[in-house]
C-alpha positions as CSV (number, residue, x, y, z in Angstrom):
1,X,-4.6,-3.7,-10.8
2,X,-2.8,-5.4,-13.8
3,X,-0.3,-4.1,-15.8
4,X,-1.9,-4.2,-19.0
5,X,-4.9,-2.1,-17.8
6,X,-1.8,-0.2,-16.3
7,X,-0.4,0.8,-19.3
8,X,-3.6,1.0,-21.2
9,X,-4.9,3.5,-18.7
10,X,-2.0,5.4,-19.1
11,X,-2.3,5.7,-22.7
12,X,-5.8,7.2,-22.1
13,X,-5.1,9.9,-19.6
14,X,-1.8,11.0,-21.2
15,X,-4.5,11.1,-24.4
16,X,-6.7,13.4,-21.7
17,X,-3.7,15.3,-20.9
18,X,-3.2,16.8,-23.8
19,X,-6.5,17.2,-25.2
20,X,-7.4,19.4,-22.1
21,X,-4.2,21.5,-22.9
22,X,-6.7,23.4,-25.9
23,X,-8.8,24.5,-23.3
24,X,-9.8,24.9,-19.4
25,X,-12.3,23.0,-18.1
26,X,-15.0,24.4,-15.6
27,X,-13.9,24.6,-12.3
28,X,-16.5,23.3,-9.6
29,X,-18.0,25.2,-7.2
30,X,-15.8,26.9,-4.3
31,X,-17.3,25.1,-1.8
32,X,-16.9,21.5,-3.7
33,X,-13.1,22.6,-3.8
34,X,-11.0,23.4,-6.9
35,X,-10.2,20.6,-9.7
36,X,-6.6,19.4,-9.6
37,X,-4.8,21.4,-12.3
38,X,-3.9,19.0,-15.1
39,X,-0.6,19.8,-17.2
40,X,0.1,22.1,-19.9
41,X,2.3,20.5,-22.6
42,X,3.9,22.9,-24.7
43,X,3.4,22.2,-29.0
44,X,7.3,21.5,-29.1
45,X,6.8,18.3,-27.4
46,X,5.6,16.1,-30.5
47,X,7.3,12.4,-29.8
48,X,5.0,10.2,-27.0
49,X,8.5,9.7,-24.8
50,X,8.9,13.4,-24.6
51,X,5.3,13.8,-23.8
52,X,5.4,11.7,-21.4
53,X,8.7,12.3,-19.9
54,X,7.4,16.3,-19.8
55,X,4.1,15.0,-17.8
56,X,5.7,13.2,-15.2
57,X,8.6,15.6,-14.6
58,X,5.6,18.3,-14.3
59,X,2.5,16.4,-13.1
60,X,2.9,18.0,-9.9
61,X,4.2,22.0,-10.5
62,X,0.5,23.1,-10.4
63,X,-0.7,21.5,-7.9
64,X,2.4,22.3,-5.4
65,X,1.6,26.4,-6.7
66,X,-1.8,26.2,-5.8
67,X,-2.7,28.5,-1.6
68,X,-5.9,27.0,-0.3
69,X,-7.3,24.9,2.8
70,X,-5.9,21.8,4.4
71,X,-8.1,19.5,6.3
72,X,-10.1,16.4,6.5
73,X,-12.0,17.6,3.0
74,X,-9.3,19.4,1.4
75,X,-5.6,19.5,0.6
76,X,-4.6,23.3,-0.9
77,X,-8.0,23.4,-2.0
78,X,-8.6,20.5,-4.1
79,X,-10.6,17.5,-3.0
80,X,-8.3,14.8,-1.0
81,X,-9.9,12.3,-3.0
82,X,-9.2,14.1,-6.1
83,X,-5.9,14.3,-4.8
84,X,-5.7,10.8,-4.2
85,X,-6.7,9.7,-7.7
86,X,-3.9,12.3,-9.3
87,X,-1.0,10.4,-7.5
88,X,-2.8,7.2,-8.1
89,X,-2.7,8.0,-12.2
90,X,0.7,9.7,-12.2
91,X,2.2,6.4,-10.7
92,X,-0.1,4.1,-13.9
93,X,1.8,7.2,-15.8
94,X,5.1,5.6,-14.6
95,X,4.3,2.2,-14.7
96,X,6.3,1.4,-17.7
97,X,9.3,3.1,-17.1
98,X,12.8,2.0,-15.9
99,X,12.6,1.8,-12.2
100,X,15.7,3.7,-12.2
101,X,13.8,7.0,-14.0
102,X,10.5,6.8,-11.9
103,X,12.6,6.6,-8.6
104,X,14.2,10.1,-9.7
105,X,10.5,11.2,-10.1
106,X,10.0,9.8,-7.2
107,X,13.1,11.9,-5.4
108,X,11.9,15.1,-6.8
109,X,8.4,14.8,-5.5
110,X,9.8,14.6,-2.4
111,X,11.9,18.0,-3.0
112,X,9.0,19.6,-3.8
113,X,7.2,18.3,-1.0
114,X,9.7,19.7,1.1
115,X,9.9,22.9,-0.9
116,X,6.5,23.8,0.0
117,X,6.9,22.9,3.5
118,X,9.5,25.5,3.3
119,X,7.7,28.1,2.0
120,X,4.7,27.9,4.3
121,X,5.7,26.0,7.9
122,X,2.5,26.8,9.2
123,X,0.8,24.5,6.5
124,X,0.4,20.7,7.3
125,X,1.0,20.1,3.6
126,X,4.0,18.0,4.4
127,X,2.3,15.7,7.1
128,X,-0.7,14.8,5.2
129,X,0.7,14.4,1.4
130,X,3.4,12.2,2.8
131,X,0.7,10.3,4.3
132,X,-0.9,9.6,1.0
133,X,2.9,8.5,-1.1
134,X,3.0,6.2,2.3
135,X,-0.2,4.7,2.3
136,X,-0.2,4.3,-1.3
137,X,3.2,2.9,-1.9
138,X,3.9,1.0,1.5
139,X,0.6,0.1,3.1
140,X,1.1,-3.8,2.4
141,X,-3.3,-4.0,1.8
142,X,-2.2,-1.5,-1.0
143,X,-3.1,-2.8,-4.6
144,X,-0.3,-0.1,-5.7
145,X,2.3,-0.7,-3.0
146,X,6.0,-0.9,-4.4
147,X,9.0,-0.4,-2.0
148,X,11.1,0.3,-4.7
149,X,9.1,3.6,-5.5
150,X,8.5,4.8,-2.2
151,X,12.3,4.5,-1.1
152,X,13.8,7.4,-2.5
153,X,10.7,9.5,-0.9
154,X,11.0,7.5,2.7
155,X,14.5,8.0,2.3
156,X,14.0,12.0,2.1
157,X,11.3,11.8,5.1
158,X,14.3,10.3,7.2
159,X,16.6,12.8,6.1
160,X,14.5,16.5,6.3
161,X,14.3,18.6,9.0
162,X,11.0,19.0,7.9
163,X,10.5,15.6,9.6
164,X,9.0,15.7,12.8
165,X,11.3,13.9,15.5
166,X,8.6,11.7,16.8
167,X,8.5,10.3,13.4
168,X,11.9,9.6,12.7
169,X,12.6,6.9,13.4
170,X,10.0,5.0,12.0
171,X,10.9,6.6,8.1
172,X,14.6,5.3,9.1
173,X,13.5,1.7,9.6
174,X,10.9,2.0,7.0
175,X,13.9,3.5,4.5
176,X,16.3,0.3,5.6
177,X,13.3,-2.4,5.1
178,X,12.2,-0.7,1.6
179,X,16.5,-1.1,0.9
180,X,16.2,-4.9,1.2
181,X,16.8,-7.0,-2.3
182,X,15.7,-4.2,-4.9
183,X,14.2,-5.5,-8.1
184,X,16.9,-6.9,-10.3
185,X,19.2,-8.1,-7.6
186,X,19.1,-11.9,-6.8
187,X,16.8,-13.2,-4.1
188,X,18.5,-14.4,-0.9
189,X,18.5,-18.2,-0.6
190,X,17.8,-19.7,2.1
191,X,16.5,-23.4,3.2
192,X,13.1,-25.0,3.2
193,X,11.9,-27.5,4.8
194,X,8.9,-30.1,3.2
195,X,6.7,-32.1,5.3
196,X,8.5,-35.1,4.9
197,X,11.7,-34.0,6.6
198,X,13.6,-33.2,3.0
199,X,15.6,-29.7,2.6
200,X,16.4,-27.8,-0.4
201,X,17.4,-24.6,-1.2
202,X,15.4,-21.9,-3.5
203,X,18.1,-21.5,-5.6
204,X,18.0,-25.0,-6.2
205,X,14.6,-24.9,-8.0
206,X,14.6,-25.1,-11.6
207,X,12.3,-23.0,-13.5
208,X,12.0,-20.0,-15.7
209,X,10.2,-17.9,-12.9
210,X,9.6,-19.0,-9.7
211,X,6.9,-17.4,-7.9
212,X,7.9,-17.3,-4.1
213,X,4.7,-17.5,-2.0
214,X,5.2,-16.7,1.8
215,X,1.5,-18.0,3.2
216,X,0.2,-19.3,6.2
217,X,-2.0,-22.0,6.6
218,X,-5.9,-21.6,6.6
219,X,-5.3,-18.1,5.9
220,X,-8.5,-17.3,3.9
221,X,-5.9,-14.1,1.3
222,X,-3.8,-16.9,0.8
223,X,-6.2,-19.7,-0.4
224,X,-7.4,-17.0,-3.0
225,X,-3.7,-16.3,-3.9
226,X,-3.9,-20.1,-4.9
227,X,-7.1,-19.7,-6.3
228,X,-5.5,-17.0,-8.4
229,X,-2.3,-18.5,-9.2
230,X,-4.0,-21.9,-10.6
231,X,-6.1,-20.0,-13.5
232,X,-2.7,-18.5,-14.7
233,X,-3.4,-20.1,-18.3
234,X,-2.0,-23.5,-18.7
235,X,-0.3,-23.3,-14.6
236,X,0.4,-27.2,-14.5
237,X,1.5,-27.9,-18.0
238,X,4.1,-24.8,-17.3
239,X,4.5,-26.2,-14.2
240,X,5.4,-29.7,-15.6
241,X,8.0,-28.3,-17.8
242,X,9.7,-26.1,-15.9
243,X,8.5,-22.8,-17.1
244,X,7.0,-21.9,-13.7
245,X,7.4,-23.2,-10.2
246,X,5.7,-22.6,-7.0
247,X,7.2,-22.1,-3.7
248,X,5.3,-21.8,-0.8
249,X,6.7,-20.9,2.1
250,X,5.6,-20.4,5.7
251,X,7.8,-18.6,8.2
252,X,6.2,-18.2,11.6
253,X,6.6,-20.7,14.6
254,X,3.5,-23.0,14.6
255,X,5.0,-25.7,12.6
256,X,2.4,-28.3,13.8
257,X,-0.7,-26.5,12.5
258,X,0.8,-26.1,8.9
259,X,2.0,-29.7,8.9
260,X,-1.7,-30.7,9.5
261,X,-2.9,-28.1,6.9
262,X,-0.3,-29.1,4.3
263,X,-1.7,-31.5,2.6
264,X,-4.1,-28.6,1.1
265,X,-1.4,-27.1,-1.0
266,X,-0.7,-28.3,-4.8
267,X,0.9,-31.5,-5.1
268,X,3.4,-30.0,-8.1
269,X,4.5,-27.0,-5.9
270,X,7.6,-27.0,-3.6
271,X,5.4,-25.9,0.0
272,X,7.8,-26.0,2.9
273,X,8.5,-23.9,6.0
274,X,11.7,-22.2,6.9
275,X,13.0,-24.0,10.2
276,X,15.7,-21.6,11.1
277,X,13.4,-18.6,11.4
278,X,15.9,-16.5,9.5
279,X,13.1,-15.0,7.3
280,X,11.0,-14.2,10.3
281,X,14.0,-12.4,12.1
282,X,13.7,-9.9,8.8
283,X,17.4,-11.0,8.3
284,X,17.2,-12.4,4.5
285,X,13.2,-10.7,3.7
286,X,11.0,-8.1,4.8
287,X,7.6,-9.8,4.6
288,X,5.7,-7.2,6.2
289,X,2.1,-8.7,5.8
290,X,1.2,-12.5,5.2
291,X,0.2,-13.4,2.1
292,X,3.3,-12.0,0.2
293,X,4.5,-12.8,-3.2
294,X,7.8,-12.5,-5.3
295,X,8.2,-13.3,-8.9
296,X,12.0,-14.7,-9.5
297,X,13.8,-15.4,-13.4
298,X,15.8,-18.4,-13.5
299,X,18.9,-16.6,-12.2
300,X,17.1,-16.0,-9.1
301,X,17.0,-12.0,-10.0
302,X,13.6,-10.1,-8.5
303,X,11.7,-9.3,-10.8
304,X,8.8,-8.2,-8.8
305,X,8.9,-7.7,-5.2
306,X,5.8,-8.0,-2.2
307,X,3.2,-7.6,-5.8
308,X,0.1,-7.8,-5.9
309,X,-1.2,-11.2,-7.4
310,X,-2.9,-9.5,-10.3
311,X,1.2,-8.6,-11.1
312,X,2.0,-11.9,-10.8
313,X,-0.6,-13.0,-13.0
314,X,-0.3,-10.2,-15.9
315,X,4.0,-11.0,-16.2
316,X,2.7,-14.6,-16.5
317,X,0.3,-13.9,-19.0
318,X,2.5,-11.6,-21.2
């Protein structure tokens, strides 16, 4: 998902929002599960920040009230899938905002998470929802994923005694790999290798963004990353003058196979692999899942971080 339909979408459902705070709508059948409760804006909120501030701080109060089943089909009554869709539109809610306020969102989910877990142990509220934030955010087939988002709540899941000890550790690790170079810090540089033997360094490329591709070769996600990244509009004439640059990078051990593939990358990108291993080892990246991709400015500061392609695409398109 882009970010323009992003922020379009969320301009239509904070539209829906408050249109549906005139009136109820019809609540579905008890055995097709309750509708998740939308939010109530009171008529003092007027100005579209405050609105929407006042949605995303109480997207969730509702919901979190609500007593009703938990299983396979249900999560306090409403439809999982229903459920599902609410988080996946309060985060195109949030899209826009400074990463600094929707990680506070983010923190206070968590609390009330927690909260409810409080209030009702016997419930498996606390397993399932945090399921769905992790899957979401973290899952790296995730078109929403964002490490940077999901800290603050992995970060609360490694913390609670609501936690279950069998679980951890895994929320520690998850919490110290989701740390690793935040957007807006500057990228770790490190030292590629090309097929003819040369070195540089990343930070040694010159461009206005750099989109950092770790890929493997004959990896059929990465050759429609490629596919994707040359219909950016005008990709080699940017490419020629420095507004964009292309490195490709490919960190595991087979050096032989992606020496005989490497011929199939773009003549004008900088494709190499990364002898010392040091980004395998997780010491400089946490490249969970192969393809990956990281959008750099000149400065080398992250600007995105593991994103999507269609990301990727939209910044350059702006």
């Amino acid at each position: 998902m882009s970010l323009r339909p992003f922020y379009i979408f969320a301009t239509v459902l904070a539209f829906l929002f408050f249109a549906s705070c005139k009136g109820g709508g019809k609540q579905p059948a008890a055995a097709e599960g309750r509708e998740f409760p939308k939010v109530k804006v009171p008529a003092v909120y007027t100005e579209e920040a405050e609105l929407k501030d006042y949605i995303v701080d109480h997207y969730w109060d509702s919901f979190l009230a609500l007593d009703g089943p938990i299983d396979s089909a249900l999560i306090l009554g409403v439809p999982k899938g229903e459920v599902e869709q609410a988080f996946a539109n309060w985060l195109a809610i949030m899209d826009n905002l400074p990463l600094e306020d929707a990680q506070g969102w983010m923190s206070k989910l968590f609390r009330q998470t927690e909260a409810k877990h409080r209030a009702d142990t016997s419930s498996r509220f606390y397993l399932v929802f945090s399921e769905i934030v992790s899957r979401y955010l973290y899952d790296p087939n995730s078109p929403l994923r964002d490490e940077d988002l999901y800290l603050p709540f992995v970060r609360g899941l490694a913390a609670s005694p609501c936690t279950r000890e069998d679980y951890r550790r895994a929320f520690i690790h998850e919490a110290q790999m989701c740390a690793m170079n935040p957007r807006g810090s500057i990228a770790p540089d490190f030292r590629i290798t090309r097929a003819d033997g040369r070195q540089f360094r990343l930070h040694q490329v010159p461009a206005r963004y750099i989109i950092l591709f770790f890929s493997n070769p004959g990896c059929h996600a990465c050759q429609d990353i490629i596919n994707d990244i040359m219909t950016i509009p005008d990709i080699n004439v940017r490419i020629e003058r420095h507004e964009i640059a292309v490195v490709n990078v490919y960190i595991d051990e087979d050096i032989e196979s992606w020496l005989g593939y490497e011929s199939h990358y773009p003549r004008n990108w900088f494709s190499g692999y990364d002898a010392a291993g040091i980004i395998r080892a997780d010491l400089l990246y946490n490249v969970r899942a192969i393809p990956s991709l990281y959008l750099l400015d000149s400065q080398k500061h992250i600007i995105l971080k593991d994103a999507p392609i269609a990301r990727v695409k939209a910044w350059m398109t702006d």
